[in-house]
N, CA and C of each residue as an Amber inpcrd file, in Angstrom:
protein
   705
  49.1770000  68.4810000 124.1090000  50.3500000  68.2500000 123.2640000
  50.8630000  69.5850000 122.7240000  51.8950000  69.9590000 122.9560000
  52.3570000  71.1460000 122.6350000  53.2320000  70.5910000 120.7800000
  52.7090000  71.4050000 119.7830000  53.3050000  71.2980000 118.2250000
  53.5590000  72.4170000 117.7880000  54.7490000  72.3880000 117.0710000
  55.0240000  73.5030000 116.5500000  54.9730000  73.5000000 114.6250000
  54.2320000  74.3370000 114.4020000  54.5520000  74.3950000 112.5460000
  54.8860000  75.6480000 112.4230000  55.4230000  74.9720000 111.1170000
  56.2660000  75.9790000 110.2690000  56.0920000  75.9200000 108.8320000
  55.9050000  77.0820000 108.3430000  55.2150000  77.4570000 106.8960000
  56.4720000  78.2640000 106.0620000  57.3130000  77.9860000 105.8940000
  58.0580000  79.0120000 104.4180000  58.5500000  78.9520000 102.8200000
  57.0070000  78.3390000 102.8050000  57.0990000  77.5340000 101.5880000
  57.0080000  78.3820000 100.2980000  57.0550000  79.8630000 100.5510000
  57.2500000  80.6330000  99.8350000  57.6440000  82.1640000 100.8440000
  57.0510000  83.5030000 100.3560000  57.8030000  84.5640000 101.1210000
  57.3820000  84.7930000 102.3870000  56.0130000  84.8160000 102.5590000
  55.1880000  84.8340000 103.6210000  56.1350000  83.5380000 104.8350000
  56.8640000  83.8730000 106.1110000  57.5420000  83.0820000 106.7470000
  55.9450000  83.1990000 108.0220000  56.0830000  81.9680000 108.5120000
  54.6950000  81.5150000 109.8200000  54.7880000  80.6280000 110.2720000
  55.2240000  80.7080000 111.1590000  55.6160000  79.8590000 112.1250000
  54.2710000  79.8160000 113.6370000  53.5130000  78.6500000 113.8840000
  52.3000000  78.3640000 115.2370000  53.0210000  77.6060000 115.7260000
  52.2400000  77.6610000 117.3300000  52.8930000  76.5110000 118.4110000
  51.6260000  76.8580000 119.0700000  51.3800000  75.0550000 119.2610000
  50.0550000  75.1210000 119.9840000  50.0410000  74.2260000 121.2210000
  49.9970000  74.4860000 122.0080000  50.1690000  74.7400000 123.9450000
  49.0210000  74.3210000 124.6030000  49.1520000  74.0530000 125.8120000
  48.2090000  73.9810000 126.9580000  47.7140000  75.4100000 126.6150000
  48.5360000  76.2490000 127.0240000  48.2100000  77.5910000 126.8380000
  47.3090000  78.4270000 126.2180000  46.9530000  77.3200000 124.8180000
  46.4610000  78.3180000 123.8740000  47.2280000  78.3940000 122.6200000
  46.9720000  78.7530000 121.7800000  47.9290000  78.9050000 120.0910000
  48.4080000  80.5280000 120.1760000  49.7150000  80.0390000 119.8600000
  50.6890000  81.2670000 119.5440000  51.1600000  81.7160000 118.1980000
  51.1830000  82.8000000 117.4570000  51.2850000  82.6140000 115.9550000
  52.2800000  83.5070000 115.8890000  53.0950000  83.7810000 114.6970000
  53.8000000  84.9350000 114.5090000  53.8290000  84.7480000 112.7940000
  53.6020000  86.0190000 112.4350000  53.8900000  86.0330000 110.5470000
  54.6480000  87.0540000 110.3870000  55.2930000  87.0290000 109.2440000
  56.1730000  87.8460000 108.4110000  56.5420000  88.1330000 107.4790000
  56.5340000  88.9860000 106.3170000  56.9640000  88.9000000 105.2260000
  58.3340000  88.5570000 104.8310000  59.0920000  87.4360000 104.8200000
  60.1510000  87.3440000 104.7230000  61.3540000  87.5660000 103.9240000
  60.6130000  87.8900000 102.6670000  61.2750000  87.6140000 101.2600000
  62.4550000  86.6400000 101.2910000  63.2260000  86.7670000 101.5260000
  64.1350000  85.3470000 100.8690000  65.2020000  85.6520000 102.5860000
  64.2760000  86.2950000 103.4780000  65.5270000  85.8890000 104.8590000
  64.8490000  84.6930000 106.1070000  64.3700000  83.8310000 104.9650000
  63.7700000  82.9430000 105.9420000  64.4770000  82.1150000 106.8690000
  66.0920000  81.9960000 106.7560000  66.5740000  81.1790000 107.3250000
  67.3150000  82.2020000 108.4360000  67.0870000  83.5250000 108.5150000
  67.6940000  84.4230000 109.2310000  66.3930000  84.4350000 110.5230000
  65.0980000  84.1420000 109.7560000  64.3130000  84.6730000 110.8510000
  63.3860000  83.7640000 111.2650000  63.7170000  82.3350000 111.0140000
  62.8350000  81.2020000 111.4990000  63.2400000  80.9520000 112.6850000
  64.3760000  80.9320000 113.5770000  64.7800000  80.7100000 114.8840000
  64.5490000  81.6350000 115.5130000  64.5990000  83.1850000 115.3000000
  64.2340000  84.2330000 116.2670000  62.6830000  84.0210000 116.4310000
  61.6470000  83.9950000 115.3970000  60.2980000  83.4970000 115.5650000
  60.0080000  82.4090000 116.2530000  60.6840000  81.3700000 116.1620000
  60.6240000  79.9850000 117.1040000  60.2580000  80.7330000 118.4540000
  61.6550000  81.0060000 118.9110000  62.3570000  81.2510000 120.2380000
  61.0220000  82.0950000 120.7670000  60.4640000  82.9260000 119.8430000
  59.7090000  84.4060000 120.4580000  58.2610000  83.8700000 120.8510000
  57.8050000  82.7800000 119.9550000  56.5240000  82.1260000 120.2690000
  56.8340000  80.9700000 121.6210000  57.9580000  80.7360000 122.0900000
  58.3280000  79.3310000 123.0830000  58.3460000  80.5460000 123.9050000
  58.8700000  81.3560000 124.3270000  59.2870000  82.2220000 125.4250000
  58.0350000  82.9820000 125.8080000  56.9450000  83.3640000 124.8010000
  55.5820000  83.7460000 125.2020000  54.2750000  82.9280000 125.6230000
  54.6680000  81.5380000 125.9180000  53.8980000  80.5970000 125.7560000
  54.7220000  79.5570000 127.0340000  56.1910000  80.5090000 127.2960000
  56.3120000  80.1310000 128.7500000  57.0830000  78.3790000 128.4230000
  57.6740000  78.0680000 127.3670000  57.7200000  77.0930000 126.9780000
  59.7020000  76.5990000 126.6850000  59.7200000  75.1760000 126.7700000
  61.2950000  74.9880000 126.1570000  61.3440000  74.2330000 125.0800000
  62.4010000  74.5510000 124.2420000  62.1810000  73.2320000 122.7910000
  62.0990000  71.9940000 123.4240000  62.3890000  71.9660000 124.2340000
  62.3230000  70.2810000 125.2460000  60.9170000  70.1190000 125.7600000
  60.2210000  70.7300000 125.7740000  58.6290000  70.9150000 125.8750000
  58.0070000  70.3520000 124.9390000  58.5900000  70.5830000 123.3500000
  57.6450000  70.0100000 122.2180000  57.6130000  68.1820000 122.0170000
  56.3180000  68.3210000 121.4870000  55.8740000  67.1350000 121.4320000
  55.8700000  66.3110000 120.5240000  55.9160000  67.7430000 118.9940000
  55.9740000  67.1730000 117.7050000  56.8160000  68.6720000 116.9870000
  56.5680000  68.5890000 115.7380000  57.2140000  69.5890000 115.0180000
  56.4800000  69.0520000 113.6600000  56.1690000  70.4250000 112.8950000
  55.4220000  69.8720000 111.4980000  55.7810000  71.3790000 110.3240000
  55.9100000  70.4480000 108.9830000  55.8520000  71.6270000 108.4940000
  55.6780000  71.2690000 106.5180000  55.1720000  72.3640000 105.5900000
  55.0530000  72.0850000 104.2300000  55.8390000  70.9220000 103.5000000
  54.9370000  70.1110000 103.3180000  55.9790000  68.9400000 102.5790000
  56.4800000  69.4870000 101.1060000  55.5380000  70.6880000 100.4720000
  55.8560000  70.6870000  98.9910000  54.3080000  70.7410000  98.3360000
  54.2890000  71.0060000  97.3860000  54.9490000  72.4770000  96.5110000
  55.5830000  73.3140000  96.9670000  56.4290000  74.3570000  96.3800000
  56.7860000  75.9540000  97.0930000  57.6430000  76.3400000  96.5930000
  58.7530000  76.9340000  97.1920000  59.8770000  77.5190000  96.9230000
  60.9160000  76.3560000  97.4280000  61.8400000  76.1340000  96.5420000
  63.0250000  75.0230000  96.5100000  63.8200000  75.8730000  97.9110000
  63.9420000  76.5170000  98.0060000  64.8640000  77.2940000  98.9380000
  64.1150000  77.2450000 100.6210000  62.6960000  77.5800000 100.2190000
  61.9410000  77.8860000 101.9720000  61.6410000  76.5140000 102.2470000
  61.1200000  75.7650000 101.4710000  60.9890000  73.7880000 101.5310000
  62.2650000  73.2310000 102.7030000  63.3430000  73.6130000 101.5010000
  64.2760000  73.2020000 102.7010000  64.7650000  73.4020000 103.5390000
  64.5850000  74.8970000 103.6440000  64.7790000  75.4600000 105.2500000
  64.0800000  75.3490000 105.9570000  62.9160000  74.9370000 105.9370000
  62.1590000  74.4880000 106.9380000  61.7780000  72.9490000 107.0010000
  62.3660000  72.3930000 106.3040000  62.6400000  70.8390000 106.9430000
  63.8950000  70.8280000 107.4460000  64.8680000  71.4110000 107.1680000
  65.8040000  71.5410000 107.7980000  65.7970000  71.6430000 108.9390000
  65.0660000  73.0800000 109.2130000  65.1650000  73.2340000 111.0160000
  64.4000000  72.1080000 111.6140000  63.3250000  71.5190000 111.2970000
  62.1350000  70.5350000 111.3720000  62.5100000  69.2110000 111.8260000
  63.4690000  68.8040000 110.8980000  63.8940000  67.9410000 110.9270000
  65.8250000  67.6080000 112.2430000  66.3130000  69.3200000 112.6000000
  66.9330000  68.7900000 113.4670000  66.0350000  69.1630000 114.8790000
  65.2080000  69.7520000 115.1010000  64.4510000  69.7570000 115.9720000
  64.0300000  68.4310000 116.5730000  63.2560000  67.5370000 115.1300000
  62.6760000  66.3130000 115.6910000  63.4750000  65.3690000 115.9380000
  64.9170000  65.0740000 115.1520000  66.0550000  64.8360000 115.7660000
  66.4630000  64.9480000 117.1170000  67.2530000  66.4630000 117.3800000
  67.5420000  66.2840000 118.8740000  66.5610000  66.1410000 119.7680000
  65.3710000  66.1940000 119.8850000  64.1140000  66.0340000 120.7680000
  63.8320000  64.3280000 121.0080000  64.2350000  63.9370000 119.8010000
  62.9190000  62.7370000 119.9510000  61.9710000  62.6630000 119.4680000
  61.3300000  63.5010000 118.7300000  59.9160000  63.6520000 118.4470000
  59.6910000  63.4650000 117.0060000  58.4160000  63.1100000 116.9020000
  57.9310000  62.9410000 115.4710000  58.1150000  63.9780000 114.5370000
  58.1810000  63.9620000 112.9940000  58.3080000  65.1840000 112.4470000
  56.9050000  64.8240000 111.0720000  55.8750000  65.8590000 111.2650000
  54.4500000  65.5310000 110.0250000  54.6160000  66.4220000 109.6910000
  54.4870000  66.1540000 108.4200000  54.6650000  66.8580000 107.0190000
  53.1320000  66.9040000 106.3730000  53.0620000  68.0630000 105.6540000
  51.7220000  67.7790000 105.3580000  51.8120000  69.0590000 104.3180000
  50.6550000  68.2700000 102.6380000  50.6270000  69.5400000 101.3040000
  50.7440000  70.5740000 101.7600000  51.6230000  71.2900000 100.8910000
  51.2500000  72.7300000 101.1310000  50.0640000  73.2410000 100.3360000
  49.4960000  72.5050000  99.2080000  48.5040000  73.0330000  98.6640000
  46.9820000  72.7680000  99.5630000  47.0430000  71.7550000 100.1430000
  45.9890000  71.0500000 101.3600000  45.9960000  72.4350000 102.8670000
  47.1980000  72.6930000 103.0530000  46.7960000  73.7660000 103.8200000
  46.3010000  75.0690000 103.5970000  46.8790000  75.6980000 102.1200000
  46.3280000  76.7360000 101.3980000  44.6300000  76.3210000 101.3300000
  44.3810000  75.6190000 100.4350000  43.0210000  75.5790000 100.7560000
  41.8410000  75.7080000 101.3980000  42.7290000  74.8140000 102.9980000
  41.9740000  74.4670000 104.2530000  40.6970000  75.0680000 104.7060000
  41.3770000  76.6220000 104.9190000  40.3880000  77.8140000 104.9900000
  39.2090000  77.8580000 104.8180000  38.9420000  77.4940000 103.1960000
  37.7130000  77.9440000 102.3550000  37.3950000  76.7680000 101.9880000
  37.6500000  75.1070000 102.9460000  36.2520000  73.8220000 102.8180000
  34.8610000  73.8890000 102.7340000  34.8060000  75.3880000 103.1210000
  33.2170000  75.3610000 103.0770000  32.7470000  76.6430000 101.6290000
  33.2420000  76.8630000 100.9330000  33.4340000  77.3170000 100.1320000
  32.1300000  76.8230000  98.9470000  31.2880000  76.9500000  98.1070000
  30.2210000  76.4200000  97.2730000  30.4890000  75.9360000  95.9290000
  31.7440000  75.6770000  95.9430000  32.4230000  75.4580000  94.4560000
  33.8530000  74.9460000  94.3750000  34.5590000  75.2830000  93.0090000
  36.0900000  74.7730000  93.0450000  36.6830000  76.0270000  93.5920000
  37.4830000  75.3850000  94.6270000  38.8560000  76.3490000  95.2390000
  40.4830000  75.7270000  94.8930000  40.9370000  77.0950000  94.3970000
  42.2670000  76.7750000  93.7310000  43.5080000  77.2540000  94.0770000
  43.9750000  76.5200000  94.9890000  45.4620000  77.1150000  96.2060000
  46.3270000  77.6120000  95.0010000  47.2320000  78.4080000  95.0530000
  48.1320000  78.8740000  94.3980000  49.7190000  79.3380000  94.2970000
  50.4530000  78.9430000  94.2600000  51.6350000  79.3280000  94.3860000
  52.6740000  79.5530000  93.4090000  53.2520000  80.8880000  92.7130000
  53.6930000  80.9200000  91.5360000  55.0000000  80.4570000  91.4610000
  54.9590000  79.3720000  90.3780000  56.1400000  78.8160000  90.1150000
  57.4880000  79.0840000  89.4180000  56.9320000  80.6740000  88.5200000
  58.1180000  81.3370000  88.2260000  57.9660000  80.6780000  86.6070000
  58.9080000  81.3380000  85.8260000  58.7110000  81.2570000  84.0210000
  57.2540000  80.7480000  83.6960000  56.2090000  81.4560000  84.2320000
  54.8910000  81.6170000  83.5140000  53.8600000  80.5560000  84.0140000
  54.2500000  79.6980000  85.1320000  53.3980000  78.2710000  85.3950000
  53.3540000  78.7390000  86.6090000  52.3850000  77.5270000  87.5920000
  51.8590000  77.9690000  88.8600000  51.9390000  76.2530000  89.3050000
  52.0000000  76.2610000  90.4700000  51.4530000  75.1850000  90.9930000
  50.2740000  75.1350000  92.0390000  49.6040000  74.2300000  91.4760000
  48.2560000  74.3750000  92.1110000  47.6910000  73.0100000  91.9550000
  46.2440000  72.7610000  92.4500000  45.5950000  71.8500000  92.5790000
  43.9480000  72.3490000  92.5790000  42.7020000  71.2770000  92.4290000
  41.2070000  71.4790000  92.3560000  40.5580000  71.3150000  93.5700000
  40.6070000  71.7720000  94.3290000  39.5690000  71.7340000  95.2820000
  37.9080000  71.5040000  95.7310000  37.4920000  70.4750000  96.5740000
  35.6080000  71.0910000  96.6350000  35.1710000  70.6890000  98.0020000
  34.9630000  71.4030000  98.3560000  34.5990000  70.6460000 100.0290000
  35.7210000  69.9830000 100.6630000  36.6750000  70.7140000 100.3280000
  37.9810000  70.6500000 101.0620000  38.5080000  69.2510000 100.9450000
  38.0440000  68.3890000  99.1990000  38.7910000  67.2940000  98.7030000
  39.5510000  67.6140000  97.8960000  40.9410000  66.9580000  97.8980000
  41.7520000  67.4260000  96.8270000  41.0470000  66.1040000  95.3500000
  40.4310000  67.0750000  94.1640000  39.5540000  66.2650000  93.0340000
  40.9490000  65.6040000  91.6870000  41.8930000  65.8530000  92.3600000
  43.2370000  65.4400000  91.4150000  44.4620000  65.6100000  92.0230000
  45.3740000  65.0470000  90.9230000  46.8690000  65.7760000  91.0930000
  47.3570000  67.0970000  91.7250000  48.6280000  67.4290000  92.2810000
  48.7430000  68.5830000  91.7620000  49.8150000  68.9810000  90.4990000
  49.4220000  70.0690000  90.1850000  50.5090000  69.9820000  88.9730000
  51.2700000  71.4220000  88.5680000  52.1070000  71.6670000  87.8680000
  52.5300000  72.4850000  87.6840000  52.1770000  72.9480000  86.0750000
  51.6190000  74.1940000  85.7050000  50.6750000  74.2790000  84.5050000
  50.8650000  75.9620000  84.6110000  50.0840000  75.6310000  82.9360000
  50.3590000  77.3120000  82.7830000  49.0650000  77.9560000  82.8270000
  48.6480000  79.2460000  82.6510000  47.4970000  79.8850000  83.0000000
  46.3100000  78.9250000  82.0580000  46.7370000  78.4690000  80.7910000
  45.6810000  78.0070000  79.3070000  45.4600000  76.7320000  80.3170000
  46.6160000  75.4760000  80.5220000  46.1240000  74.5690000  80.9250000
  45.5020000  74.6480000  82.6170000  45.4480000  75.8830000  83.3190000
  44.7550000  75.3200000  84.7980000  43.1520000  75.7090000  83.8490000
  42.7520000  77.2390000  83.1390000  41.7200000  77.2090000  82.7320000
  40.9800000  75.9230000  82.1270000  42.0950000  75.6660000  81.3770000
  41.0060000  73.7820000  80.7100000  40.6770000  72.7760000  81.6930000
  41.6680000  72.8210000  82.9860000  41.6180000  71.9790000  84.2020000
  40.0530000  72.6720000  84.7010000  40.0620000  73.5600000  84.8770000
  38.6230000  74.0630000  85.5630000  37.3580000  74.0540000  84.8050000
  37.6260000  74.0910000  83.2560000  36.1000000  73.9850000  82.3800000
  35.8620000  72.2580000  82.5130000  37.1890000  71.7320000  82.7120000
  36.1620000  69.7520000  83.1840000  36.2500000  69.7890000  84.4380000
  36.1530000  70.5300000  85.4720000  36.5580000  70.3450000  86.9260000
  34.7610000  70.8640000  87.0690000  34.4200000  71.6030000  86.5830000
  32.9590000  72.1870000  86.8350000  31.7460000  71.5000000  86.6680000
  31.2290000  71.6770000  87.7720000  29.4830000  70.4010000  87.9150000
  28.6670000  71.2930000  87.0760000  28.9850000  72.4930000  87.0640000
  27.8560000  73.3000000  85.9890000  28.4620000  74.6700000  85.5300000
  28.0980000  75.1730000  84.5660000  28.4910000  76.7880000  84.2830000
  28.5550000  78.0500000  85.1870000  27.6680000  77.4670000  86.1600000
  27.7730000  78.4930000  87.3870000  28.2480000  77.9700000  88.9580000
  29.0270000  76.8780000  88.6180000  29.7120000  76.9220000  89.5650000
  30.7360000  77.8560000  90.0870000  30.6560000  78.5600000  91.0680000
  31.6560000  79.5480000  91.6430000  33.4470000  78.9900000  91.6880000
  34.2370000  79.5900000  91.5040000  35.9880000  79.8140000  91.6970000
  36.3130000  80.3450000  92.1270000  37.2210000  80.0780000  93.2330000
  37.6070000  81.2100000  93.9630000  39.0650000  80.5900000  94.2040000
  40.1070000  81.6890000  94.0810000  41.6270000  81.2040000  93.8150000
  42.4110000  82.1520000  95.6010000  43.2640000  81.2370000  96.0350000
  43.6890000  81.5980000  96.9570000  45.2090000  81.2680000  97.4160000
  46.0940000  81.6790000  97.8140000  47.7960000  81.1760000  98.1100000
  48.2580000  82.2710000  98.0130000  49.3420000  82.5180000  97.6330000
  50.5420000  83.4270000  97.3920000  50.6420000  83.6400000  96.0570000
  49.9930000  83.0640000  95.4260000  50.6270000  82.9020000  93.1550000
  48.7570000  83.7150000  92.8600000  47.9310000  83.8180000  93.6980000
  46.6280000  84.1650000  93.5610000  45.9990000  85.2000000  92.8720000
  46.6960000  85.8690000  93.3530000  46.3600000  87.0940000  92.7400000
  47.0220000  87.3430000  90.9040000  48.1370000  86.6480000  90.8440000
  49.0160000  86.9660000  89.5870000  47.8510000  85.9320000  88.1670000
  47.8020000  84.9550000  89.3550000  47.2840000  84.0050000  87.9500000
  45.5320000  84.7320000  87.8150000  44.8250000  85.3490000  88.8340000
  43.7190000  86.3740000  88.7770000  43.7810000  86.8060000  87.5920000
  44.8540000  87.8130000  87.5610000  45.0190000  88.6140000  86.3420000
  44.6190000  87.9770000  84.9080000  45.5510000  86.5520000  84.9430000
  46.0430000  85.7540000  84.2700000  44.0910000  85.2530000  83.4100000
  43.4640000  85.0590000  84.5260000  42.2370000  84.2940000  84.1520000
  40.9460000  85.0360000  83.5820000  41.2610000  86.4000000  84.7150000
  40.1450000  87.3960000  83.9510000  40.3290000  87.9920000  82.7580000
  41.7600000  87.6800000  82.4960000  41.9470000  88.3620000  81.2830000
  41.1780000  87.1900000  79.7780000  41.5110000  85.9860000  80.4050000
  40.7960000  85.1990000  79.1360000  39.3770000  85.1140000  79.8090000
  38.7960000  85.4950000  80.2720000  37.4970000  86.0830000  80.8680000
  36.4300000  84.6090000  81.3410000  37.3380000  84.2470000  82.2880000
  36.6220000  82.5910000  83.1470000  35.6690000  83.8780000  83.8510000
  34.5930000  82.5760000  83.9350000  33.3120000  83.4950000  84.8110000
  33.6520000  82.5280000  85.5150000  32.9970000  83.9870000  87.0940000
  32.0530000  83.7290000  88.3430000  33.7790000  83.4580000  88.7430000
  34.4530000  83.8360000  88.8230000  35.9280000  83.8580000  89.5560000
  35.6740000  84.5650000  90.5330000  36.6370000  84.1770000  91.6690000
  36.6320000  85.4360000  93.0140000  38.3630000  85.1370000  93.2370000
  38.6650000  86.1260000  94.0490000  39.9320000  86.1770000  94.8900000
  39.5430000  86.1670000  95.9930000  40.5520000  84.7880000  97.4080000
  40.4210000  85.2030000  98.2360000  40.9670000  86.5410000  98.8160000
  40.1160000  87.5810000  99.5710000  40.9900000  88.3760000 100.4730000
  42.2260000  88.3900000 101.3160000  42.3190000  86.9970000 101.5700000
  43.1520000  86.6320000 103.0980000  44.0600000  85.4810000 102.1260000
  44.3030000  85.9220000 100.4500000  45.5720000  84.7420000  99.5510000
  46.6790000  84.5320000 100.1890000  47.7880000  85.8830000 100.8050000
  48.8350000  86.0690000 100.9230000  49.3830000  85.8050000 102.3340000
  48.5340000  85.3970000 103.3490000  48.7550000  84.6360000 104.6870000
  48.9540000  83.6630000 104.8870000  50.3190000  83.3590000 105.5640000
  50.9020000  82.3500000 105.9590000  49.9520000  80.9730000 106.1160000
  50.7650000  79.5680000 106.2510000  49.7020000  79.1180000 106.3880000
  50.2560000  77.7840000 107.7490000  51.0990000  78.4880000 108.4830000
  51.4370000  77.8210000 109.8130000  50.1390000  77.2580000 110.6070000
  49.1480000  78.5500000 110.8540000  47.7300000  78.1980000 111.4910000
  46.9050000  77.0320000 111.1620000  47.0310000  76.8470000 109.4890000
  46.0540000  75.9600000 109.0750000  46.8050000  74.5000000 109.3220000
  48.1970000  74.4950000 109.2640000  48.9480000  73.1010000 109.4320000
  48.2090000  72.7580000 110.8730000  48.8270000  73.3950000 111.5960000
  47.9770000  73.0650000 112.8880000  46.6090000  72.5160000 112.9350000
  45.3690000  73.2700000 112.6600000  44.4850000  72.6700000 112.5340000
  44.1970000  71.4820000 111.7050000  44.8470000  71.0330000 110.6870000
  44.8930000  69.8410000 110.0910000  45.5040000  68.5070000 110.9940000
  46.3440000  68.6700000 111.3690000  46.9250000  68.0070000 112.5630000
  46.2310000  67.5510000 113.4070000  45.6520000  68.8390000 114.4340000
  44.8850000  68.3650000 115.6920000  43.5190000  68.1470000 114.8580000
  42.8300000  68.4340000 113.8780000  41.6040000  67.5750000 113.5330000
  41.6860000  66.7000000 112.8280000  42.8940000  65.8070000 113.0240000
  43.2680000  64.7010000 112.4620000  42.4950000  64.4750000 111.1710000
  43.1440000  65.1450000 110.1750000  42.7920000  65.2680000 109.1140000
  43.3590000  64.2420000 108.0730000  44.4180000  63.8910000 108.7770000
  45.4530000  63.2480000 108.1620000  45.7970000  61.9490000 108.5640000
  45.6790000  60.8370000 108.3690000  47.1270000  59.9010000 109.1010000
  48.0580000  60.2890000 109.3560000  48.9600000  60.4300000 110.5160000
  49.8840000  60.7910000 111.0700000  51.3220000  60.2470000 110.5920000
  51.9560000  60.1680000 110.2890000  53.0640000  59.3090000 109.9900000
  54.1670000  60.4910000 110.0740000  55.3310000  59.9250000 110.7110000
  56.8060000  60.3800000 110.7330000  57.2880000  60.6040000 110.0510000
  57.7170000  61.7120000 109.0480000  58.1160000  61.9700000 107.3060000
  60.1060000  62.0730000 108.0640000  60.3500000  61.4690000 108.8400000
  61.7480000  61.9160000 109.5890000  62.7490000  62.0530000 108.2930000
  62.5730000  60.7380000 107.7300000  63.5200000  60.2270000 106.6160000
  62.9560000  60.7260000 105.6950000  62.1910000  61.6010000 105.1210000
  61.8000000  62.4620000 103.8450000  62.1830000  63.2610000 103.8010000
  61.8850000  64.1290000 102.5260000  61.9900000  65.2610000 101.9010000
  61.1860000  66.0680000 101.5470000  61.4810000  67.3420000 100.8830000
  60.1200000  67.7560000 100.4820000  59.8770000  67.7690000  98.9100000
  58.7370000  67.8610000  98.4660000  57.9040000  67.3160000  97.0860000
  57.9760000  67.9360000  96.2330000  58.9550000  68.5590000  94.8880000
  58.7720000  69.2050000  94.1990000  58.1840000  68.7220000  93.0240000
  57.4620000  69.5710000  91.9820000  56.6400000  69.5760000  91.1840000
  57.9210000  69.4890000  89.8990000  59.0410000  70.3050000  90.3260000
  60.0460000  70.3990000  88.5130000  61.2130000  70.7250000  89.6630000
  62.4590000  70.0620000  88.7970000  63.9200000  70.1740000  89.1640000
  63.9750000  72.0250000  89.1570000  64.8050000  71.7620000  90.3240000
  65.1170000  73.0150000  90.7000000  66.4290000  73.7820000  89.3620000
  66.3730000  75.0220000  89.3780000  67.2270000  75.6400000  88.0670000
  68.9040000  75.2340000  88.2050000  68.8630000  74.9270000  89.6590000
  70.8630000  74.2320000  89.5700000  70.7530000  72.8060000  88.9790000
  69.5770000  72.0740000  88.9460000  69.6400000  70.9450000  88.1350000
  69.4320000  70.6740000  87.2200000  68.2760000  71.7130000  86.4330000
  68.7000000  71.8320000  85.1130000  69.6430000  72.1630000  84.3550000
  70.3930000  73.6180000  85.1650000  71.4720000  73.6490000  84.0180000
  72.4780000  72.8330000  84.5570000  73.1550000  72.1480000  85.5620000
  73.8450000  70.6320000  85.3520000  73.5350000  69.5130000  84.2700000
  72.2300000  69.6710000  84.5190000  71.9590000  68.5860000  83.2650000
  72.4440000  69.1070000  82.1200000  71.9770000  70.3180000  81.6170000
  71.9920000  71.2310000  80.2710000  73.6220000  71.3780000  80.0670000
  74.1890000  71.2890000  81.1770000  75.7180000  71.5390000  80.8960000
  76.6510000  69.7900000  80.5760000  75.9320000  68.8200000  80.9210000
  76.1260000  67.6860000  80.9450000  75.8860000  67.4040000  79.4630000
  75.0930000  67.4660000  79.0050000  74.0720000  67.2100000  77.6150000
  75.3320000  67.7820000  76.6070000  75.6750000  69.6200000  77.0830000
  76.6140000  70.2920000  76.1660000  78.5070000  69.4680000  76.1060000
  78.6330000  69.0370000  77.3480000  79.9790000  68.2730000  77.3760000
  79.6710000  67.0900000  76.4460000  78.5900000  66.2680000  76.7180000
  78.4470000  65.2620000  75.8460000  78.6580000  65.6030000  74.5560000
  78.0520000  66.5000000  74.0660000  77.8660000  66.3900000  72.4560000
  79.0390000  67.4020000  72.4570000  80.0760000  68.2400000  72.7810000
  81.3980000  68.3010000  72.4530000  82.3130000  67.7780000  72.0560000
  82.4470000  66.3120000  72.6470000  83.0690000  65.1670000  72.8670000
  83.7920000  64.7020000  71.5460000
């Protein structure tokens, strides 16, 4: 079965396609030209892999958390892909693939992705179960999330995503023990969609008619609202 994912659920753009052939990957730091450089990456992994978009079998990509902007550019393309093809379109956490990695990990692992005005979104990890929600929280409340998340005082933490390193700062500074950083936070996470997929990790289901999952209204809908609220009470 030839699948293609796609990861730009924040800056890091990663796009896999996995083939008779073998798995093809490409990463990039994108900063905010993800919609400039998700089709040249497509095209560059199908053409090295000897392949046509009429070849794919499926198409998959971050349902949410992330960036309001890379979410939908990559259901976007995702979704006309699985459109003109025919093909299924699986969606799957972005915090479930951040994690993936480090299931074998001896403690709580905590995907990360910074949400911008001082909060993160994240989730609890242990043996590669998600142990809750995910939520969007500030550095005080993920620390209180992790002093009841812990089987003992020396259970190990280790924080990993794209927001990883910032909320690091964030934790050693109120001085949580036995913390680690992953090395490998800031890598895409196209590879791991894939492997969730083919080790059927998941029930499969067609997200065709979905969207992707945000944690808080994006800032054009707050201040609509906020500007709605101000017309009202003008009145």
């Amino acid at each position: 079965m030839n699948i293609l994912a796609i990861d730009s659920s924040d800056q890091v753009l990663s796009v896999a396609l996995s083939a008779e052939t073998g798995v093809w990957y490409t990463e990039i730091d994108a900063g905010t030209r993800h919609s400039e450089l998700l089709i040249d990456n497509t095209d560059w992994l199908l053409k090295n892999a000897e392949l046509r978009p009429i070849d794919l079998n499926m198409v998959a990509c971050m349902k949410g958390p992330g960036s309001f902007t890379g979410l939908r550019i990559a259901f976007s393309a995702a979704k006309g892909l699985a459109m003109a093809l025919k093909i299924p379109l699986i969606t799957v956490p972005t915090l479930d693939c951040l994690a993936y990695p480090l299931s074998i990990w001896p403690g709580i692992v905590i995907p990360v992705i910074d949400a911008k005005k001082g909060c993160f979104f994240t989730a609890i990890y242990r043996h590669g179960e998600k142990t809750g929600d995910d939520i969007d929280a500030s550095p005080l409340t993920i620390i209180s999330e992790i002093s009841k998340s812990r089987l003992s005082p020396e259970e190990p933490v280790i924080l990993t995503g794209p927001g990883a390193q910032l909320l690091f700062s964030s934790l050693t500074l109120n001085n949580v023990p036995l913390l680690s950083l992953d090395p490998d936070f800031r890598k895409g996470g196209a590879r791991e969609l894939l492997k969730i997929i083919k080790n059927s990790k998941l029930m499969l289901v067609d997200d065709l008619n979905s969207g992707p999952v945000y944690l808080r209204k994006s800032d054009a809908e707050l201040n609509a609202e906020a500007k709605t609220k101000y017309d009202e009470n003008a009145e």
